[in-house]
Structures are given as structure tokens and as C-alpha cells.
C-alpha positions, 0 to 999 in steps of 0.5 A, spaced: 418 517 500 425 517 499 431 520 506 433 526 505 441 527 507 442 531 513 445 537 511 453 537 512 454 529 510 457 528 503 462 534 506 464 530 513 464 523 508 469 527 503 473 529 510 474 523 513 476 519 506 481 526 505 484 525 512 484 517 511 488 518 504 492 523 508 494 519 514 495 513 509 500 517 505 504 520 510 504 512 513 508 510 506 512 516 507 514 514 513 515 507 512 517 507 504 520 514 503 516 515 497 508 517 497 506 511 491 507 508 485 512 502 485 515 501 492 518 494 495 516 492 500 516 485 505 511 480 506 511 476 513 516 471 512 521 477 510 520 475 501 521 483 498 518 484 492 516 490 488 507 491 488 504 498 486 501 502 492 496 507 491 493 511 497 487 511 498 487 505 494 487 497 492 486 494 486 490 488 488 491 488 495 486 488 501 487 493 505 489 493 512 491 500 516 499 501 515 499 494 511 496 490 506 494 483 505 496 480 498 500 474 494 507 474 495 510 472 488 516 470 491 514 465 496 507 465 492 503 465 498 498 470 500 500 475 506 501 482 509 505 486 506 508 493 509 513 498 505 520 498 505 526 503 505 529 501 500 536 506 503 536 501 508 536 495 503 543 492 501 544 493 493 543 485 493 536 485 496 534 491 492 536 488 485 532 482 488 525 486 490 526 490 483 526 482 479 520 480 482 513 483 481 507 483 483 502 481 478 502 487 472 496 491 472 491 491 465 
């Protein structure tokens, strides 16, 4: 005989995912000043490249909190990545971010 859902579950599920998704954004904006999209960000041995942060989200990265675990196409190793303020970049360091991408996307 199959369970039956106790009444209120699929709400609090869709609550608790909305909330994460929301702090996660608001962790990016904070960080980055952006929501989403192309953002630069910083592996751990301080490479800088662009990767595709969506909130809620992760098609090529382990998600971990406020940072992400995924290759760094500059040092070509893998390593947690967080998001950059780009107005805090020099222009140098955001031109070298904007030429180096993290795997395209199908």
C-alpha cells in the first residue's frame, strides 16, 4: 500500500528550495554584484575566469553554500571557485577573466 504525503509537505519542500534559491542569490549579489549569468570568479589559487552561475542551479559545478567546486580552465585543475566583484578588478584582470571561460554549455 502506497504512503500517503502528510498534508503540507510538497508546500514546505517548495518553501525551503524557494528560500535556499533566494539566499543563494542574494549570496551572489553580495559577492559578485550581479544575480546570475556570466560572472567572473576566483579559484583557490586566485586564476580568475568567467563560468555561468545560475542560483538554484548546477550544470557544471558541485555546489557548496556561497562557493562552487569545478575545473579552473586557467590552472586546469579542479577547485572552489566563489564570485568576484568585477568593479574591484583592474582592467587587466577583467580582460583576462572575460578570455578564459569555463566549458561552453550544448
Amino acid at each position: 500500500m502506497p504512503r500517503t504525503p502528510k498534508p503540507g509537505t510538497r508546500r514546505r519542500t517548495v518553501i525551503i528550495v524557494a528560500g535556499a534559491t533566494l539566499v543563494e542569490t542574494a549570496g551572489l549579489w553580495l559577492r559578485a554584484r550581479r544575480i546570475g549569468g556570466n560572472v567572473v570568479v576566483r579559484c583557490r589559487q586566485g586564476h580568475l575566469f568567467t563560468t555561468l552561475w545560475i542560483p538554484g542551479a548546477s550544470v557544471k559545478s558541485l555546489r557548496l553554500v556561497a562557493w562552487r567546486f569545478q575545473r579552473c580552465p586557467v590552472g586546469r585543475h579542479w577547485s572552489l571557485v566563489t564570485p568576484v566583484d568585477e568593479s574591484t578588478l583592474t582592467e587587466d584582470e577583467r580582460r583576462r577573466a572575460h578570455e578564459h571561460h569555463d566549458f561552453p554549455l550544448p
